[in-house]
C-alpha positions as CSV (number, residue, x, y, z in Angstrom):
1,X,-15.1,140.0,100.7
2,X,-15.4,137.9,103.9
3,X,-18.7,137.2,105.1
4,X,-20.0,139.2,108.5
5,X,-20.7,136.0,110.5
6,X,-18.0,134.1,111.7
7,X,-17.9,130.7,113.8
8,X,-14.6,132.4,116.0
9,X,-15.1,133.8,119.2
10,X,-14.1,136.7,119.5
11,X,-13.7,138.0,123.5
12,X,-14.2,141.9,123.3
13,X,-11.8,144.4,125.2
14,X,-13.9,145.8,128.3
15,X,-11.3,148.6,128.7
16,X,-9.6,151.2,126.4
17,X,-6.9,150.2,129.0
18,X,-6.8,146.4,127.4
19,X,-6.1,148.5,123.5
20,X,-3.3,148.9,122.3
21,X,-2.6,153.4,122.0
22,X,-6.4,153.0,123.7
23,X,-5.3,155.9,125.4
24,X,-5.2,157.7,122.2
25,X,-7.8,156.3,120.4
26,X,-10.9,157.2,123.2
27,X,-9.5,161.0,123.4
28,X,-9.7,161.5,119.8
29,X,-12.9,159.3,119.9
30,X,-14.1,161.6,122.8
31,X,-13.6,165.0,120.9
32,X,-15.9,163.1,118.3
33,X,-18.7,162.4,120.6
34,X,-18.8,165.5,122.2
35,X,-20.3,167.6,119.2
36,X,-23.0,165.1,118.8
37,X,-24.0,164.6,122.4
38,X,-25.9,168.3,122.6
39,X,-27.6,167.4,119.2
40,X,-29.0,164.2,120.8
41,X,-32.8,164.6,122.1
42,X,-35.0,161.7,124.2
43,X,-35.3,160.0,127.4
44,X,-33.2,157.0,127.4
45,X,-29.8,156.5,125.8
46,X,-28.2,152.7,125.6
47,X,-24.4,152.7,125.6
48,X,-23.6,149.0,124.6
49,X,-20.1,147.4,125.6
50,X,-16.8,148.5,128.0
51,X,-15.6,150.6,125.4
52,X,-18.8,152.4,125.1
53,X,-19.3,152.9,128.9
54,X,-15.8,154.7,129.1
55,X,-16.9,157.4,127.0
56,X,-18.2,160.4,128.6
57,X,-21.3,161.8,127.7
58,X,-21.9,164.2,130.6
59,X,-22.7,167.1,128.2
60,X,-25.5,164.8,126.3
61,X,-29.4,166.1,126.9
62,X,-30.7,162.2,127.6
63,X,-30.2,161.9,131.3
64,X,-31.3,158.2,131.8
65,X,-28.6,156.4,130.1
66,X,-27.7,152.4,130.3
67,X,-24.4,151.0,130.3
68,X,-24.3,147.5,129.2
69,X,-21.2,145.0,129.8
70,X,-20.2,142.3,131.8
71,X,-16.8,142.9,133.7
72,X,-16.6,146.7,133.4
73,X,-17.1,148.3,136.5
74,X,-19.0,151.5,134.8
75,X,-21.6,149.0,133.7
76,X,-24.9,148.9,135.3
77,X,-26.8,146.3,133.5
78,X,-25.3,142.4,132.4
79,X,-27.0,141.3,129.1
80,X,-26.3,139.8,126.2
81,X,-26.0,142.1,123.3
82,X,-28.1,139.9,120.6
83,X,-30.8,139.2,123.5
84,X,-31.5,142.9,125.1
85,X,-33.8,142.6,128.4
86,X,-35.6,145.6,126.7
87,X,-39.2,146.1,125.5
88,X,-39.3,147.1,121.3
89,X,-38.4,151.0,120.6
90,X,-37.0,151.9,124.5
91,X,-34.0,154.0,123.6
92,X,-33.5,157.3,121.4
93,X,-29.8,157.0,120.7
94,X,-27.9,153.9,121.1
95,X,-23.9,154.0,121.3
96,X,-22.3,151.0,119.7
97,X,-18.4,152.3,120.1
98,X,-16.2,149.7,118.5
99,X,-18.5,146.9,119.1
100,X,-19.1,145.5,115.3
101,X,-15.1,145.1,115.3
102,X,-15.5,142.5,118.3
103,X,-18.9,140.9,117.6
104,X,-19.4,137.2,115.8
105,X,-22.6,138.5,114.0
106,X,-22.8,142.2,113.5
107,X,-25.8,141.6,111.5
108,X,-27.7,140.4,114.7
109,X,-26.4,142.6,116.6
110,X,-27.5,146.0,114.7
111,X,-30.7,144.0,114.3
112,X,-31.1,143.8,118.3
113,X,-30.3,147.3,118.4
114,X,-32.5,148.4,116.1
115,X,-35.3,146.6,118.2
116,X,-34.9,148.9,120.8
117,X,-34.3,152.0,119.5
118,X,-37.4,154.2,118.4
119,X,-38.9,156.0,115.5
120,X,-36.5,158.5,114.7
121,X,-33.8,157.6,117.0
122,X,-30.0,157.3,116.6
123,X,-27.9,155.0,116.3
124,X,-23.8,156.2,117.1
125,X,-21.6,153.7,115.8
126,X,-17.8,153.8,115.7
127,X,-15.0,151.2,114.8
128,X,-11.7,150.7,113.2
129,X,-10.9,151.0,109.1
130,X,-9.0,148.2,108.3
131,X,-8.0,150.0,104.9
132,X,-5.4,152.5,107.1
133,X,-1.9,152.2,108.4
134,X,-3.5,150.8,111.9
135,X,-4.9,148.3,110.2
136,X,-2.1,146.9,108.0
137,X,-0.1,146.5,111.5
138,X,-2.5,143.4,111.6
139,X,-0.7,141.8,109.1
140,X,2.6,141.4,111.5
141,X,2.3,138.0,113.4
142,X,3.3,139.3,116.4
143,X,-0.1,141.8,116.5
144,X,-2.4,139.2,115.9
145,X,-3.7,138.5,119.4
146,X,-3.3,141.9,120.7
147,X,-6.0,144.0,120.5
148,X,-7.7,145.6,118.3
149,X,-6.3,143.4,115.6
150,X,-7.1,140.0,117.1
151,X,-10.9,141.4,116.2
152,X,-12.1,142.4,112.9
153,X,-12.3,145.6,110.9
154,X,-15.0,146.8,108.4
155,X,-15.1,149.6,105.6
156,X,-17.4,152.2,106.6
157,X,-19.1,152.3,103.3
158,X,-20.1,148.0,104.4
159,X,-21.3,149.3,107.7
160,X,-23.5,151.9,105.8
161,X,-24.9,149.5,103.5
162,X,-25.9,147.4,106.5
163,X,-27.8,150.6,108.3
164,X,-29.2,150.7,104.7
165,X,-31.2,147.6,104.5
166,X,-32.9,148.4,108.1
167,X,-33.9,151.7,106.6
168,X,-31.3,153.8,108.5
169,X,-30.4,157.5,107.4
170,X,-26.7,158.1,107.6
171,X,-26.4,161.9,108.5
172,X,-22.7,161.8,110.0
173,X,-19.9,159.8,108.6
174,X,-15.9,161.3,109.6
175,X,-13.0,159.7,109.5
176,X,-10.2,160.3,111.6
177,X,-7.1,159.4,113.0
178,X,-4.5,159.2,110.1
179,X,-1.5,158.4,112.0
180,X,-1.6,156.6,115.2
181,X,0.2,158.2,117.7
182,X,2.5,156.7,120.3
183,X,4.5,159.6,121.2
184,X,5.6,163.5,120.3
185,X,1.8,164.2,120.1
186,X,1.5,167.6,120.0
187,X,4.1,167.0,116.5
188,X,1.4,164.3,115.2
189,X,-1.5,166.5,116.1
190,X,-0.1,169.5,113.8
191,X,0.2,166.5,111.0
192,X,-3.1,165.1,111.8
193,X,-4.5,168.9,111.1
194,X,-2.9,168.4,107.1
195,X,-3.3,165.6,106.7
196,X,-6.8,165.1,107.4
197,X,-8.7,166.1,104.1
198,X,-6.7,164.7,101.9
199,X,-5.9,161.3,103.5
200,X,-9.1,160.7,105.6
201,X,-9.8,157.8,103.4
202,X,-7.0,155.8,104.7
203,X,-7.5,157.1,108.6
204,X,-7.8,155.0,111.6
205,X,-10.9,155.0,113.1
206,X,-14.1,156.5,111.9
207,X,-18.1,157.5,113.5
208,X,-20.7,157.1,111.4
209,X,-24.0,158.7,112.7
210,X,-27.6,157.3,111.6
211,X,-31.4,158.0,111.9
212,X,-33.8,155.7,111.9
213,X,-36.9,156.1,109.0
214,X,-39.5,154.5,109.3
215,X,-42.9,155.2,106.6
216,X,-46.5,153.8,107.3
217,X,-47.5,151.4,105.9
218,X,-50.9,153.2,104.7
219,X,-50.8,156.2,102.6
220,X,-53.0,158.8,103.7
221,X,-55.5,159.9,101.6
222,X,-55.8,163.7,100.2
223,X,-58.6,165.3,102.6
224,X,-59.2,167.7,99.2
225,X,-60.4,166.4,95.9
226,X,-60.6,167.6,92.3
227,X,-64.1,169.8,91.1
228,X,-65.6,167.4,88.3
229,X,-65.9,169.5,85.1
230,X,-69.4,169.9,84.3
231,X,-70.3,169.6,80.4
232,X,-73.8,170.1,78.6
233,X,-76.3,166.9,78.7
234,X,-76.5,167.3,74.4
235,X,-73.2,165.8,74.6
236,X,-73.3,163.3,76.9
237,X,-76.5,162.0,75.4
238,X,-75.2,162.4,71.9
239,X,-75.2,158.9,70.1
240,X,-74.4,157.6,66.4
241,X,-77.9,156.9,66.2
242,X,-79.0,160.6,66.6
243,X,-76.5,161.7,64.3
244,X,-78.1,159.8,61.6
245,X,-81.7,161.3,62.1
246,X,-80.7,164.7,62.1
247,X,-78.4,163.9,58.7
């Protein structure tokens, strides 16, 4: 297994536009978001990267909601992702939509996120499965600087182990997408429909949906307590010495 970090830098697409099928991929991305936006609960909502600020989330309860990126014109805030200009636990769900696929560190940068998000809040993270027919098309030569392949792909289960060790609850993982469609969609859309149980390992794309735990650090103390037995005073007094006397 390669390790997260790399030394390459890796420019991230600011566009479904600048992906290849990116049509494709944000509608069936979309229909995902949509049945977790009126399940989401809070006052602000982060929405990190291009890719992220292209998906709608009219229909999600958090009005205030910040769009982070640098050339996308949906964007209303330029940062850099692994240095947020935010206080600690601002946000209640943060959007990370194919952002670990394009990052040099995802390890500092669910770290940064999970700075800002609060008690409780969610973290919405999305990305491509390099185990899946999309991405064995990396291995042509021709694909390697196009994107999404000139990025990087991790298993879901290796993103879930990383929401794991900041004590994130995963309470949503789907994957989706089993054949990438380029044309005749309505025909691939009927095969998407069978083929999804049985080959969802191997799709596309995938969301996985986590809560953030948090415990104290100080137990609380049980405001009841047990009734001491009370036992005659012959037998708490009783000695060996006594014994002996009355033998």
């Amino acid at each position: 297994m390669k390790p997260a970090r790399t030394l390459r830098d890796i420019e991230p697409p600011h566009s479904w536009s600048q992906v290849v099928n990116g049509a494709w991929a944000a509608e069936l991305l979309q229909a995902q978001f949509d049945e977790w936006w009126p399940k989401l609960f809070g006052y602000h909502m982060l929405k990190l990267g291009g890719l992220s600020c292209e998906i709608a989330s009219g229909y999600c309860n958090i009005q205030h909601q910040i769009c982070i990126d640098n050339f996308n014109p949906l964007h209303n805030v330029v940062a850099d992702p692994f240095a947020l200009p935010f206080i600690e636990k601002s946000f209640d769900a943060c959007v990370l939509a194919h952002q670990l696929d394009y990052c040099s560190d995802p390890h500092r940068l669910l770290r940064e996120v999970d700075r800002v998000t609060v008690d409780d809040g969610y973290m919405l993270i999305s990305g491509n499965n390099p185990v899946s027919l999309l991405g064995m098309r990396g291995m042509l030569p021709w694909n390697r600087k196009r994107y999404p392949w000139n990025g990087r792909m991790f298993m879901p289960m290796r993103v879930k182990d990383w929401l794991g060790v900041l004590n994130y609850e995963v309470v949503f993982h789907e994957n989706f997408a089993v054949l990438p469609a380029t044309r005749h969609q309505a025909c691939l859309a009927w095969a998407e429909s069978i083929l999804q149980d049985p080959c969802s390992s191997v799709s596309s794309m995938y969301l996985i949906v986590a809560r953030k735990r948090t415990f104290p650090l100080k137990p609380i103390k049980p405001t009841w307590k047990l009734r001491r037995q009370l036992t005659p005073l012959g037998v708490n007094c009783r000695t060996k010495a006594s014994q002996r006397v009355k033998s």
